[in-house]
C-alpha positions as CSV (number, residue, x, y, z in Angstrom):
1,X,3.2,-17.1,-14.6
2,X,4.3,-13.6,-13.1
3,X,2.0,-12.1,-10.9
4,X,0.9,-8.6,-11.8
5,X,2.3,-5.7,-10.1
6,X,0.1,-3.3,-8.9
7,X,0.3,0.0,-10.0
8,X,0.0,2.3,-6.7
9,X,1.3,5.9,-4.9
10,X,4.1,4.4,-3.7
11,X,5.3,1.8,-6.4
12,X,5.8,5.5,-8.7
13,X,7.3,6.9,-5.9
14,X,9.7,4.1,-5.3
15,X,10.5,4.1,-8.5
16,X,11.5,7.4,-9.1
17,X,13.3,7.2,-5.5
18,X,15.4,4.4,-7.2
19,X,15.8,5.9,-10.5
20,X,17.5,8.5,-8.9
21,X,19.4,6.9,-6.6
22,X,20.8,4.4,-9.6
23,X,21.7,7.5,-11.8
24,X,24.0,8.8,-8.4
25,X,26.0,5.9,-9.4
26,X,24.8,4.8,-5.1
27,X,23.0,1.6,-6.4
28,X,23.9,-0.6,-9.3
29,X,21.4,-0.8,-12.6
30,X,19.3,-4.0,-11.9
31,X,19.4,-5.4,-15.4
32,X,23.3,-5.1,-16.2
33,X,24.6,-4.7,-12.4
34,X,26.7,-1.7,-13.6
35,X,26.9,1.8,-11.9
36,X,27.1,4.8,-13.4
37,X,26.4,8.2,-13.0
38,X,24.3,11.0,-14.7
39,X,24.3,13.6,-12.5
40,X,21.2,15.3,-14.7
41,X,19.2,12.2,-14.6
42,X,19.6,12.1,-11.1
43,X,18.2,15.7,-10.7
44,X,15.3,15.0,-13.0
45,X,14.2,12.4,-10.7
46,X,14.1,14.2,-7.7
47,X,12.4,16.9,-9.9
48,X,9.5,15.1,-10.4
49,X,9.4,13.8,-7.1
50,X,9.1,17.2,-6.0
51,X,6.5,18.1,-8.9
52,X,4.5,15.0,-7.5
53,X,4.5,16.0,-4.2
54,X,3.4,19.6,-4.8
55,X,0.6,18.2,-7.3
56,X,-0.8,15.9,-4.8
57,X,-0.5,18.8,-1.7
58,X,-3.7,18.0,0.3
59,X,-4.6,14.8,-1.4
60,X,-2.2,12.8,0.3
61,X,-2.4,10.6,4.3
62,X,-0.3,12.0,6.7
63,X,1.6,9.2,6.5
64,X,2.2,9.3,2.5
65,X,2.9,13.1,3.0
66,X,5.8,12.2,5.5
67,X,7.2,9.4,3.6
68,X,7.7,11.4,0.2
69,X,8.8,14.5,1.9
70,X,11.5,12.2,4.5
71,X,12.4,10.6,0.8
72,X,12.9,14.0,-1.5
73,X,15.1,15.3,1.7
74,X,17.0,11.7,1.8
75,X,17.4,12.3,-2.1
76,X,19.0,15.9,-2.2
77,X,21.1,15.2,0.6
78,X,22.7,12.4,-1.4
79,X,23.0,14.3,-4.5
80,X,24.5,17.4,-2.6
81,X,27.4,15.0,-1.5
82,X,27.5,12.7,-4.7
């Protein structure tokens, strides 16, 4: 029996974080083990990331606050040079 994931702050942001990286062609797709690139995905990703962190401005720990801004920063860095 699988244990059930909990759904949380940082499990979406994770996700998102690893969407994105994944559609930079920087980490392999889990469930084939292929890379490939979508360069528009990628963006999208870091969009919403963006969108999420505006959206919760205020609402956040300081600690939360850093971590998604250290990971949007980590995330456009990596698409600039991809």
């Amino acid at each position: 029996m699988q244990d059930k994931m909990e759904a949380s702050l940082s499990v979406l942001i994770m996700s998102l974080a690893s969407s994105s990286v994944m559609a930079m062609g920087l980490a392999p797709d889990p469930s084939t083990g292929q890379t490939s690139k979508d360069k528009n995905m990628a963006r999208f990703n870091i969009d919403l990331l963006v969108v999420l962190q505006q959206k919760t401005k205020g609402n956040l720990t300081a600690d939360e606050a850093q971590f998604l801004d250290n990971l949007i920063s980590d995330l456009q860095l990596k698409f600039v040079s991809v």
